[in-house]
N, C-alpha and C positions, 0 to 999 in steps of 0.2 A: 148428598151430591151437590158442587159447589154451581153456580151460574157465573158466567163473566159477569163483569160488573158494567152498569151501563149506569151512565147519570141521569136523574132524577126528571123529567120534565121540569116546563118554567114552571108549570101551574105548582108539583107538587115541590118544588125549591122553594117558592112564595111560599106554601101553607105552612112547611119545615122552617121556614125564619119566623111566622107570626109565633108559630108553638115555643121558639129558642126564643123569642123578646117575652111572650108570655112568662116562662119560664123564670129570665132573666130579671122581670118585674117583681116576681115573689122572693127568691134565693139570696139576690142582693139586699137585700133589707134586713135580713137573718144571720146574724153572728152570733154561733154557741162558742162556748167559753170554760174551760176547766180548770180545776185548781192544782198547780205542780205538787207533786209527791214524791217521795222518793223511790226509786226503783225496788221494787222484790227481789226478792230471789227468779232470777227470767228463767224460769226451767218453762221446756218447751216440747212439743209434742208435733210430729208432721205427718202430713198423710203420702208415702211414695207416689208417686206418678211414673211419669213413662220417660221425664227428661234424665236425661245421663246423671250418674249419680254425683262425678264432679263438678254438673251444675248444681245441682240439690245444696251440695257441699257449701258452697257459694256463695247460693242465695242463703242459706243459715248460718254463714258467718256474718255476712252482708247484716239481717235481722239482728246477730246478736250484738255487733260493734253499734248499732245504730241506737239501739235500745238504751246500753252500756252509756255513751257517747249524749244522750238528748234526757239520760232518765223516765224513761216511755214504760212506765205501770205495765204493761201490757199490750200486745199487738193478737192482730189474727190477719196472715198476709197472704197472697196467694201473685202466681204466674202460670200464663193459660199462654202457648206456643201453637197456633193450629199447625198440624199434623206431625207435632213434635212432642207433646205430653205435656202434663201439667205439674206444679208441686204447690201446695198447703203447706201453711205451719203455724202456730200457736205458740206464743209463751206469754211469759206471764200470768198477770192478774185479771182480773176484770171487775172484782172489787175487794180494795183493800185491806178493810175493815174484816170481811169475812173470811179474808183469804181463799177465793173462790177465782178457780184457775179462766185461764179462757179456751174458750172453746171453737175452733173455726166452724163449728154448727151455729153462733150465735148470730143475733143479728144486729147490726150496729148505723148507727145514725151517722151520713153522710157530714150535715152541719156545712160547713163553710167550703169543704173539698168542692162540693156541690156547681160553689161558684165559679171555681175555676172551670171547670167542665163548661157552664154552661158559655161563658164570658167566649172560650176557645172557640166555641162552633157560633158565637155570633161573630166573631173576626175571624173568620174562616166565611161564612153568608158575604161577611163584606169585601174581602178578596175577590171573589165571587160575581160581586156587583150586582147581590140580590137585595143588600141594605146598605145605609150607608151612618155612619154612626151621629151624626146629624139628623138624622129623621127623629122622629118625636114619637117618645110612646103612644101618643092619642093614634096616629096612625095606625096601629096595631091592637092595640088593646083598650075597648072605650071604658068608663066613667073613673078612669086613673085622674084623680085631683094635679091638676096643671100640667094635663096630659099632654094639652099642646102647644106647652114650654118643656117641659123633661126630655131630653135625650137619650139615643140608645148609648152615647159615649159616656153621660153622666151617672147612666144605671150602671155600665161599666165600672166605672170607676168610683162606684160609691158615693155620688156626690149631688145625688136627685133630691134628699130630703123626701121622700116620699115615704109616708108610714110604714111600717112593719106588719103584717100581717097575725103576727105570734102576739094576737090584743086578747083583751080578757074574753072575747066571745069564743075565741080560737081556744084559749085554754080551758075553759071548759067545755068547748064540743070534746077536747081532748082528753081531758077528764072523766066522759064519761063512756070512753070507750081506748083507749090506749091503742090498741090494736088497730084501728082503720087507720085503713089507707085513703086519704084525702086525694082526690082529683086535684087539676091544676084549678079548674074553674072553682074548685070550692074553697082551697086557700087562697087566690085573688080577691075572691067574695067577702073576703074577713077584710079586705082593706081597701075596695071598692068607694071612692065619696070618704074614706077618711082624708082629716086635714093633714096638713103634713107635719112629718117629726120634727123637723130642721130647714131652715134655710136650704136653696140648693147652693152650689157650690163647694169648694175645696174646706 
């Protein structure tokens, strides 16, 4: 059963922008990176849903020219329409070497997508006029190294010089368990007081 939608209190807008700069401070600092390969064979497997089948159509041509077109190893895609149905699909690979198909049961690592996401709902907070991209990390998030020089515009746009969190303490908590799910507070923690990567700026 759906509820109207009512907007958020100030208090809980405030806690929702600390949690999106929080956020903002870990994601930005992380850029995974893969090596190009050349496309497989894209055979491809979908799970029907409930949307019209000349949408289905569609959307898997959509995947397959895109794939074809950028050389993408591999996808696992999906579109969720509330009260109109969904549709899945798969092709490809998911790794080369084995030739091991993909699977839309699998699970896959966001990486850099991440950022844009989160980048969106903090200039959306600042539309808003619940932040403003000039306030300062320290504001929000304390023992961030020259938290109260770094901006939310410079985390934005990648230009804080503020460490990476992905340090050797991070890869081995990671190491010894692949599977956790890390809180936000626990990945901030890995880069908490460190110095920074880089210069801030362009």
């Amino acid at each position: 059963m759906s509820r109207p939608f009512t907007r958020p209190t100030a208090p809980r807008r405030r806690l929702a922008a600390a949690v999106v700069i929080a956020a903002l401070f870990t994601v930005v600092g992380c850029a995974g990176s893969t090596g190009g390969s050349p496309t497989p064979d894209a055979s491809s497997s979908a799970s029907s849903g409930d949307l019209p089948e000349s949408v289905q159509e569609r959307l898997q041509s959509a995947l397959d020219e895109t794939m074809a077109e950028f050389d993408v190893p591999g996808a696992a895609v999906g579109v969720w329409i509330p009260g109109e149905g969904e549709w899945k699909a798969a092709a490809g690979l998911s790794d080369i070497e084995q030739g091991e198909p993909v699977d839309i049961d699998m699970s896959w690592p966001l990486r850099s997508i991440t950022k844009t996401f989160t980048v969106t709902l903090l200039l959306q907070l600042v539309d808003e006029g619940e932040v403003a991209l000039d306030d300062t990390i320290g504001q929000y998030v304390d023992g961030v190294t020259d938290g109260d020089e770094i901006t939310l515009r410079e985390l934005g746009e990648m230009s804080s010089g503020n460490a990476d969190y992905t340090n050797e303490d991070f890869l081995a908590a990671f190491g010894e368990d692949p599977d956790r799910l890390f809180t936000l507070e626990e990945l901030n923690g890995f880069v908490l007081g460190s110095p920074p990567s880089s210069p801030r700026g362009p």
